[in-house]
N, C-alpha and C positions, 0 to 999 in steps of 0.2 A: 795699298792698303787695304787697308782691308776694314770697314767696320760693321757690328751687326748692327740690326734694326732692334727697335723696342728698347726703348729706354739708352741706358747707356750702350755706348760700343768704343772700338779699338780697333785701330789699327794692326795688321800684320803685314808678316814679309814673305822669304821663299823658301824652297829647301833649300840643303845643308851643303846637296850634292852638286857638284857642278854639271852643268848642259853646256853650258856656250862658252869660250870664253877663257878669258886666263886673268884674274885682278885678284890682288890682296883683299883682305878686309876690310873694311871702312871702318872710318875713329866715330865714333857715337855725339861728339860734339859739334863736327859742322859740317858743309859742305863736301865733297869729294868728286873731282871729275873725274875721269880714262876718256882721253879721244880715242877711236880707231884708226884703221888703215885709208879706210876708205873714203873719199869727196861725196856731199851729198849732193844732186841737183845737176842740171843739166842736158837734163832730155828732153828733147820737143814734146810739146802736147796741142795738138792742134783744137783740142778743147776748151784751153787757157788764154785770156788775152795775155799779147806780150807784155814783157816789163814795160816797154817804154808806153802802152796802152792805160797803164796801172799807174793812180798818180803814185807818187812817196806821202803813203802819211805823218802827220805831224810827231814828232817825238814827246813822250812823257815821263815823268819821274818814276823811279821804284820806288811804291810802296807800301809794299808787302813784306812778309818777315824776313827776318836777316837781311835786306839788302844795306843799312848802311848810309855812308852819307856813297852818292852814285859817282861812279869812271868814269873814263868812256869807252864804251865797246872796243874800238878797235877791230878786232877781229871778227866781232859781234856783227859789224856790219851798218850802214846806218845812221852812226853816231847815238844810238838807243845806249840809255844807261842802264847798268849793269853793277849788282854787287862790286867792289871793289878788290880786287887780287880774285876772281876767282873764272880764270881762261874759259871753265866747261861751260860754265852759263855762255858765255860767252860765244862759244861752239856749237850750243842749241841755237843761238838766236841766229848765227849764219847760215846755220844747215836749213833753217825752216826758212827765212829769205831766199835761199837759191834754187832750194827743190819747188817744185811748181805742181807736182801730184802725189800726193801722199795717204796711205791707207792707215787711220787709225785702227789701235785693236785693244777692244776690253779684255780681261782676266777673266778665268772661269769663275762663274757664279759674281757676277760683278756687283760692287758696293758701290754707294755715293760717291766715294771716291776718286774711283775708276770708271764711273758712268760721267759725275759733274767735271773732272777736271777734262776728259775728253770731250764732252759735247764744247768746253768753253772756248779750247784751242781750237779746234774743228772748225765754228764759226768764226772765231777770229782770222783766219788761214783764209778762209775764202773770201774778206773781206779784204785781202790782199791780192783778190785774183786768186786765189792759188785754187787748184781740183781737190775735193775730200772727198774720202767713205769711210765710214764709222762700223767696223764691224766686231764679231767674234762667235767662239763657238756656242757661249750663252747670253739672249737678252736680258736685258735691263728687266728688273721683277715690276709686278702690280703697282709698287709702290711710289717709281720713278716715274709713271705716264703722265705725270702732271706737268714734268720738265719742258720749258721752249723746245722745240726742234726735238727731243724724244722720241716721237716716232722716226726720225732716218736710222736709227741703230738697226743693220741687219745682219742674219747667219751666213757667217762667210761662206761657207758652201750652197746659199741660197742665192749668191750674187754673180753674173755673167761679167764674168773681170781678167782683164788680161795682166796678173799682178807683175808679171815684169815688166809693165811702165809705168809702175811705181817708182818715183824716188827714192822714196822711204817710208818703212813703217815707224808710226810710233805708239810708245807703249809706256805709256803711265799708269804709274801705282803696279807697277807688274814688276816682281823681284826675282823672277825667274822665267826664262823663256818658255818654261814649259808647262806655267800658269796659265797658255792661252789654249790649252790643250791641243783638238785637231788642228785647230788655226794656224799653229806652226806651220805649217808644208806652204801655207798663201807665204809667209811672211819670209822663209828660207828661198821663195821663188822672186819674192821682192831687192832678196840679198843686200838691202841694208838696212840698219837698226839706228834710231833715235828713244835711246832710253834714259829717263826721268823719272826718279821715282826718289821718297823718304826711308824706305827701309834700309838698315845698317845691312842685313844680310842679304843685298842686292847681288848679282853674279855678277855685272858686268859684263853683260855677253852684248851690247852693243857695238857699233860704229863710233858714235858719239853719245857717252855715259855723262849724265849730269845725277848724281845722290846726293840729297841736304838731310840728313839724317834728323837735325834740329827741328826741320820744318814740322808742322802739327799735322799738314795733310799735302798732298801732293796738289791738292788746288791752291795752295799759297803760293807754290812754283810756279803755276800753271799763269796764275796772274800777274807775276813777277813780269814772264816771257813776252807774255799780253803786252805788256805795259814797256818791256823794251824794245817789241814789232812794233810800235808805233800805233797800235790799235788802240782806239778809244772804248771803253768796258761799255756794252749796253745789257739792257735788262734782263734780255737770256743768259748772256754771260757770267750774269751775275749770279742768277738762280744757279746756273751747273757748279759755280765757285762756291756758293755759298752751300750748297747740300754736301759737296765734299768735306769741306770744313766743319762741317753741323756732323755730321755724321765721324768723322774718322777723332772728332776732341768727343765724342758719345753726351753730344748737346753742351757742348763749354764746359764738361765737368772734368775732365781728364787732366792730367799735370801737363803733357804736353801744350795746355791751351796756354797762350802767351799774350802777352799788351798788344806785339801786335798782331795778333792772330783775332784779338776781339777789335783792332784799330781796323782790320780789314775788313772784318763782317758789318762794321760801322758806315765803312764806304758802299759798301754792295744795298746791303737797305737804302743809301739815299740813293740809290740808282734805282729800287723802284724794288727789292724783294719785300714779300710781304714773309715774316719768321713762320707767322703761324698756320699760312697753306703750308710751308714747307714739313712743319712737326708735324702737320696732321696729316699729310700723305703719305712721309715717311714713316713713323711712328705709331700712329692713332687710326689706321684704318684695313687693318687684318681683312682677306678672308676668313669666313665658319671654319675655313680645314686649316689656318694654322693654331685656332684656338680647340680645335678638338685633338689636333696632333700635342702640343703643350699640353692639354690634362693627360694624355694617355704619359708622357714626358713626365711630368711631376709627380707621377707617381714611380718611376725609376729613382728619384731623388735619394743619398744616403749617402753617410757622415762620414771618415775617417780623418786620424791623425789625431784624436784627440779635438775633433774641433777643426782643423786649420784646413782642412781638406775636404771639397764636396764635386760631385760629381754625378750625372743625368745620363742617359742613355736613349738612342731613338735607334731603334730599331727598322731592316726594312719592313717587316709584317706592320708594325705599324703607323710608319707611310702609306702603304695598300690600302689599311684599313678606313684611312680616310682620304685618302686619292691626294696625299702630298703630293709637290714638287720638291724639284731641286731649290734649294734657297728657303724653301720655309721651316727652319730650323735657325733661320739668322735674330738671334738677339738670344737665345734659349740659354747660353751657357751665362747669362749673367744674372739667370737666376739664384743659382746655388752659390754665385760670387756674390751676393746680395742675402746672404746667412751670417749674422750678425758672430766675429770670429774667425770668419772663412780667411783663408792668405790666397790659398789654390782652389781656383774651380776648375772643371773639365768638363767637357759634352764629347758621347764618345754616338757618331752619327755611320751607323752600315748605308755603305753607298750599291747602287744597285750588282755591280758588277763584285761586290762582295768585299774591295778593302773597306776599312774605317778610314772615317776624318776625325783628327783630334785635335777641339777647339781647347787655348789653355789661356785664363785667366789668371791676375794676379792681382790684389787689391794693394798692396802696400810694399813690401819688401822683397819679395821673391823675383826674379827677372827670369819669366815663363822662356823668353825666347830660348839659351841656354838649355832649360830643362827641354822643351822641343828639340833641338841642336842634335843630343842624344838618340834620337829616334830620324832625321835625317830634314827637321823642319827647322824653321826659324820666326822672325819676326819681329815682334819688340816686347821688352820688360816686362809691359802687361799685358798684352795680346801678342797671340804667336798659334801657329797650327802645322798640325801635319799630319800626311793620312801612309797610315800602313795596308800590308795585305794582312784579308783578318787569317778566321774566323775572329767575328767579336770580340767573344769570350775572351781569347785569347791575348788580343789587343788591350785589351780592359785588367787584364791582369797583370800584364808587362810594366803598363804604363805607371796602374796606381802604384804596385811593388816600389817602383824608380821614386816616384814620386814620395811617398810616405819616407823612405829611407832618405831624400833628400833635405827633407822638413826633423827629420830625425838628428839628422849629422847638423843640420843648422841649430836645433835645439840644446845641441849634447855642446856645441862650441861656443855655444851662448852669441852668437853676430851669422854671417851669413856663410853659408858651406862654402867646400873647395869650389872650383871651379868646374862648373858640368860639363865643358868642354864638349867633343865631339865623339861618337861612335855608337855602340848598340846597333838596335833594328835598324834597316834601310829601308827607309821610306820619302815619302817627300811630303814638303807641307803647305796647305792649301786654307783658303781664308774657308772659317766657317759658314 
């Protein structure tokens, strides 16, 4: 997932196209697993104490969303409860029990999401014995250095690792492999995948696929898994679970947000989160250069569609002009979704190497992801992205064109257009 900073945000998913992999579509209502070929675990590490070194922690109940009244694992491992009929959960909680080193890996430009649900499992893991490294091709932004354990996130390419004695990597909130950008080559030398993620347009390019599409953030999974490794949640854990969730429901306001998705962040505070360092790090404490990049931003601001349609532009000149990073463009597009009327917002963001990202909002009826689909992105209903090869201009015209004609054909039918289905530009989509 993917959510922005500032105010509300949302979740996204992947491109359209396939990298890895061979699975159907996922149903939008609940869970979906694909096991692979491949056994996780199994290789010496002479780094790790042995299992039989390592007590067995105590077992505890799911709960967290969707799980249900609890099974029992079986396959899982353990006897740790698990959702009830659903084997993949299942299959993560064995593959992380037998592997004993494992290289976690954030997404490009990583969100709460995908910073909190990884820091939570990470410690949990090694509180089982087990080896971690928390890495990717981009750090955790400004905003995240308040998290427990935050500073071990490092640049794959900055770390001296022999990834073939890795068990496995794994990669939460990442809906497509090729979300981790360079980092791929560590992970294809790792040669097995444990992926876990909420977005419907997941590839499926794991070993062991676990997708709950229902879920609000992939840290609701994350403590699900917690909680059926027999790990007792402590107050780190709780902070990386809880900013996922704060951040990918865009602060509890999102439809996604569910009974128990606030039953969970109910639990995490009495474990010791405090809400309001969490808003104020995430939210409430800009750099000068993202608030000088936003006014140069809002004044690209302008209307179509009669209203229903707004759309922002950031430019690289000026990123330059205030010495942006990557990431500080994250929460911008839910400005012009915050025009009272709007259905579709956009932020159309020049990346330095010269494609655009395109961030796509939806406030109420529209299911953004679909209209991404088209251009080779995906994600969910109301947040989705995807970035083409530009120039700009170009992009910026493609996009609004589809878009206006698709708020048109919905308008002329009086309920929601055909189906936007797949094809157009080839590009891929990437979280704002």
């Amino acid at each position: 997932m993917v959510g922005d900073r500032g105010g509300a945000m949302g979740p996204e998913g992947a491109r359209g196209t396939a990298s890895g992999g061979s699975a159907g579509p996922a149903g939008e209502g609940g869970p979906e697993a694909v096991v692979g070929r491949h056994p996780v675990g199994g290789r010496p590490d002479p780094h790790t104490p042995s299992p039989a070194a390592v007590p067995p922690p105590g077992e505890r109940p799911v709960t967290a969303a969707g799980a249900g009244a609890a099974a029992a694992a079986g396959e899982g491992g353990g006897g740790a409860d698990v959702p009830p009929g659903n084997g993949g959960f299942a299959q993560v909680v064995a593959a992380l029990r037998a592997g004993r080193r494992f290289a976690l890996f954030l997404h490009l430009s990583p969100d709460g999401d995908s910073i909190g649900s990884t820091l939570a499992l990470g410690l949990a893991l090694e509180r089982l014995g087990k080896r971690t490294i928390w890495v990717g091709a981009d750090l955790p932004g400004e905003a995240y250095r308040f998290l427990p354990g935050g500073d071990r996130f490092r640049l794959w390419n900055e770390v001296e690792e022999d990834w073939s004695q890795y068990d496995a990597a794994i990669l939460l909130d990442c809906a497509d492999l090729d979300r981790v950008g360079p980092a791929r080559s560590a992970i294809e030398r790792i040669g097995r995948i444990i992926n876990v993620d909420h977005h419907p347009s997941n590839r499926r390019y794991g070993d062991v696929n676990y997708i709950e599409p229902s879920a609000a953030a992939v840290g609701e999974i994350t403590a699900r898994l917690i909680d059926a490794l027999g790990v007792p949640l402590d107050a780190a854990m709780a902070y990386g679970i809880y900013t996922a969730i704060l951040t990918d429901t865009g602060s509890f306001q999102y439809e996604n947000t569910r009974p128990e998705t606030l039953r969970l962040a109910a639990r995490l505070l009495e474990l010791g989160v405090e809400p309001q360092r969490v808003a104020q790090s995430v939210f409430e404490q800009r750099p000068l250069r993202v608030l000088r990049l936003l006014r140069e931003a809002l004044g690209t601001l302008e209307v179509g569609a009669g209203g229903r349609l707004a759309w922002m532009t950031v430019s690289r000149a000026m990123m330059d002009r205030v010495g942006a990073q990557r990431g500080d463009t994250e929460g911008f597009v839910n400005y012009p979704r915050s025009l009272a009327g709007v259905e579709v917002a956009l932020l159309f963001v020049e990346e330095p190497d010269g494609r655009v990202r395109v961030s796509w909002r939806s406030s109420h009826e529209v299911d953004v992801s679909q209209l991404a689909a088209r251009f080779g992105g995906g994600g969910h209903a109301r947040a989705a992205g995807c970035t083409l090869p530009g120039p700009l201009d170009k992009v910026r015209v493609q996009v609004l064109r589809d878009v206006v004609r698709h708020l048109e054909e919905r308008a002329a039918s009086g309920g929601p257009a055909p189906d936007a289905g797949r094809g157009g530009v080839a590009g891929r989509e990437e979280r704002p």
